[in-house]
C-alpha positions as CSV (number, residue, x, y, z in Angstrom):
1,X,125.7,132.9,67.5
2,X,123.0,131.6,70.0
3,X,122.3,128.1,69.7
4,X,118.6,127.6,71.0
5,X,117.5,123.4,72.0
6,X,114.1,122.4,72.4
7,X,113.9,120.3,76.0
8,X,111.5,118.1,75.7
9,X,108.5,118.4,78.5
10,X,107.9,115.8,81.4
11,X,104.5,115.6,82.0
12,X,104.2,116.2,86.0
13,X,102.4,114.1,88.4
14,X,100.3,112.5,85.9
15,X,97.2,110.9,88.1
16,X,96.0,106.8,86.6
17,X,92.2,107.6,86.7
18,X,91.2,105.0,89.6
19,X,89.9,101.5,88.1
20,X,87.9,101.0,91.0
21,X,86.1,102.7,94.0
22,X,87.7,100.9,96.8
23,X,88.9,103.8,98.2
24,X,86.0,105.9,98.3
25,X,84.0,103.0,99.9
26,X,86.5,101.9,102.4
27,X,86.6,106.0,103.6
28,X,82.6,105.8,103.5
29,X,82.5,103.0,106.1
30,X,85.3,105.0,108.2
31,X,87.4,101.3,108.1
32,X,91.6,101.6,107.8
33,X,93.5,99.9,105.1
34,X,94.5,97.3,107.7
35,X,91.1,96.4,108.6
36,X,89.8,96.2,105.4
37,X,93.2,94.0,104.6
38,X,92.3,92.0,107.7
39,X,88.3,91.7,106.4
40,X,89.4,90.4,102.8
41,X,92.1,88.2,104.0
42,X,94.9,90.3,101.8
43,X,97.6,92.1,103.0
44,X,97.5,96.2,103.4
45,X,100.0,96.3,101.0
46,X,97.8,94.6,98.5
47,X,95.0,97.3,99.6
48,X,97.3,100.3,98.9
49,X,98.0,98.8,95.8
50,X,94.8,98.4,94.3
51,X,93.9,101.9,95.4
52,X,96.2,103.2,93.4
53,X,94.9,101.7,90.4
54,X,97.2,98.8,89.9
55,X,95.7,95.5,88.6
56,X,95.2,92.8,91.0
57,X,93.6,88.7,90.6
58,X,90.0,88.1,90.1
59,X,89.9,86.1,93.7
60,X,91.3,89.5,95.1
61,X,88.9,91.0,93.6
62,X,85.9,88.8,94.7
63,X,87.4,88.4,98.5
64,X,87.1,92.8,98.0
65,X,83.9,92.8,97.2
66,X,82.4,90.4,99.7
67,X,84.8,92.6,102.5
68,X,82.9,96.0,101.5
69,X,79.7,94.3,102.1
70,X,78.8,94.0,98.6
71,X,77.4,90.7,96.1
72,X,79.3,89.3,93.5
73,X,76.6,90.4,91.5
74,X,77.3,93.9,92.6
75,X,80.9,93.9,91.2
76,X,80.4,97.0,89.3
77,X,79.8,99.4,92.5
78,X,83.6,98.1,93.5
79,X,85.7,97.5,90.2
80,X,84.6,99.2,86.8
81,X,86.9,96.9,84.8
């Protein structure tokens, strides 16, 4: 008799739709993650994080915007959340 089990499927490299556009705008001014760690007073680490769409504080946030030359007021061009 032939014995037939269903595996379930893994979904593969599933991509978290960016929450912000930090990235993109960081590669449009032609700055490194370091410099634009070093301009926000963060740490690169914090900069890679965020890129990848992981939550950060609202003061990182703010200390972002002001970095990529933007307003407060102008939030929404950095962080859609």
């Amino acid at each position: 008799a032939l014995i037939c089990i269903k595996i379930p499927e893994i979904p593969q490299g599933r991509m978290m739709a960016p929450k912000n556009s930090v990235k993109k705008l960081r590669e449009q001014k032609m700055i490194s993650k370091a410099e634009l760690a070093r301009l926000a007073g963060v740490s690169a680490v914090t900069i890679d994080r965020i890129e990848r769409g992981e939550d950060c504080r609202m003061e990182t946030k703010r200390k972002l915007i002001i970095a990529l030359g933007f307003s407060l007021s102008e939030k929404n061009s950095v962080f859609s959340d």
